[in-house]
C-alpha positions in Angstrom: -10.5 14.4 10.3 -8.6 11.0 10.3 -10.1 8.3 8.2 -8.6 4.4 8.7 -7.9 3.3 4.9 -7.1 -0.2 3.9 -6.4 -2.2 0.8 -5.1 -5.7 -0.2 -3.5 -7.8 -3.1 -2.2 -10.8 -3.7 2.0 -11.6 -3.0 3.3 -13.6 -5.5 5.0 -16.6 -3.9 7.5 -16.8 -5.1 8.4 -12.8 -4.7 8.0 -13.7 -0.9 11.9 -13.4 0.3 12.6 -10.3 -2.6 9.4 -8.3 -1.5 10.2 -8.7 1.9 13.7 -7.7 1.7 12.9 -4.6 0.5 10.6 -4.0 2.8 13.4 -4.5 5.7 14.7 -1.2 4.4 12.2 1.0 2.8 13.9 4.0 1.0 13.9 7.4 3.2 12.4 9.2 0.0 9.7 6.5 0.0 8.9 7.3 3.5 8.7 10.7 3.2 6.2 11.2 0.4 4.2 8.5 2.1 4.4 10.8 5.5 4.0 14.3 2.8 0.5 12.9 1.9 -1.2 12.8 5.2 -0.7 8.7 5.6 0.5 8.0 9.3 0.0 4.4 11.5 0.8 2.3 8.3 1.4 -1.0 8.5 1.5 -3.9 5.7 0.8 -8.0 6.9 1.1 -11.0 5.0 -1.5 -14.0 5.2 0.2 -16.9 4.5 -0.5 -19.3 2.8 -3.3 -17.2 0.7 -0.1 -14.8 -0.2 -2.7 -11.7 1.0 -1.0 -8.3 1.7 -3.4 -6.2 4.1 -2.5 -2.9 3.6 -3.9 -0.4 6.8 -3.3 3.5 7.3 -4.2 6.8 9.4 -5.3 9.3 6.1 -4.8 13.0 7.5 -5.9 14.6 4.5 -8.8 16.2 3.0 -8.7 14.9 0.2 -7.6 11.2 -1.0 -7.3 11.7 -4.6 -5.3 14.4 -4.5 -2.6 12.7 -2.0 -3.2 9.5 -3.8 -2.1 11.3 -7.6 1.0 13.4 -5.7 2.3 10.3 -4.3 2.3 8.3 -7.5 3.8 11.5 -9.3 6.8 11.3 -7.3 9.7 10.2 -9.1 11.6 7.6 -6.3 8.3 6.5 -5.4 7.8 5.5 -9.0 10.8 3.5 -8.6 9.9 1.8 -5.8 7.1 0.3 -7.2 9.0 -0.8 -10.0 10.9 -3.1 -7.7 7.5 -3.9 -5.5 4.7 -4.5 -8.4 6.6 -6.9 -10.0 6.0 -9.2 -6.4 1.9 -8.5 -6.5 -1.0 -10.0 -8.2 -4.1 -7.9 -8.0 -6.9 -9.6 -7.5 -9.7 -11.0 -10.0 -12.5 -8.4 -8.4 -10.3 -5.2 -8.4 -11.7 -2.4 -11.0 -10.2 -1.3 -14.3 -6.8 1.0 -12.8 -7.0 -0.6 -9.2 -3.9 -2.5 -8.1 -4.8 -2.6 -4.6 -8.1 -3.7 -4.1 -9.7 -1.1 -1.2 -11.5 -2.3 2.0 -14.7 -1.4 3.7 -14.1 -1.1 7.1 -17.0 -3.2 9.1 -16.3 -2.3 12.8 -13.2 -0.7 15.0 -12.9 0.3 18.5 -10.2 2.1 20.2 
């Protein structure tokens, strides 16, 4: 079963041209773990001038947490964010251990 997941945080301004650079050329190993935990369709905006990055994905899984912990266990991946975290700002509402602060889908049609 496919479940649409989404979450945001804040872009630090002045990260902008650094975050998206790297973004211009995500690393193969980054993409693959992402792909090797059920995430297809995923995309990442920017809402300028509030800085927002809106986070949206395909999950393929059966279960979340499990993809979720495998994915942040993987070594380049933890490198990754090392270059990417420093850019973001979670948000004042996000819960103790969120970074990026999950969305409730309210409608969708295909």
């Amino acid at each position: 079963m496919m479940q649409r997941m989404a979450r945001v945080v804040r872009l630090r301004p002045e990260t902008e041209a650094e975050y998206l650079r790297l973004h211009q050329a995500v690393w193969p190993s980054v993409l693959a773990t992402i792909a090797g935990c059920n995430i297809r369709n995923y995309s990442i905006f920017l809402r300028r001038p509030e800085m927002l990055l809106f986070a949206v994905w395909d999950y393929h899984g059966d279960d979340w947490a499990a993809d979720a912990a495998r994915m942040a266990a993987d070594p380049e991946t933890r490198r990754w964010w090392a270059l990417t975290d420093p850019c973001q700002e979670k948000l004042q509402s996000c819960a103790e251990g969120e970074w990026w602060a999950p969305m409730t889908e309210v409608f969708h049609t295909a």
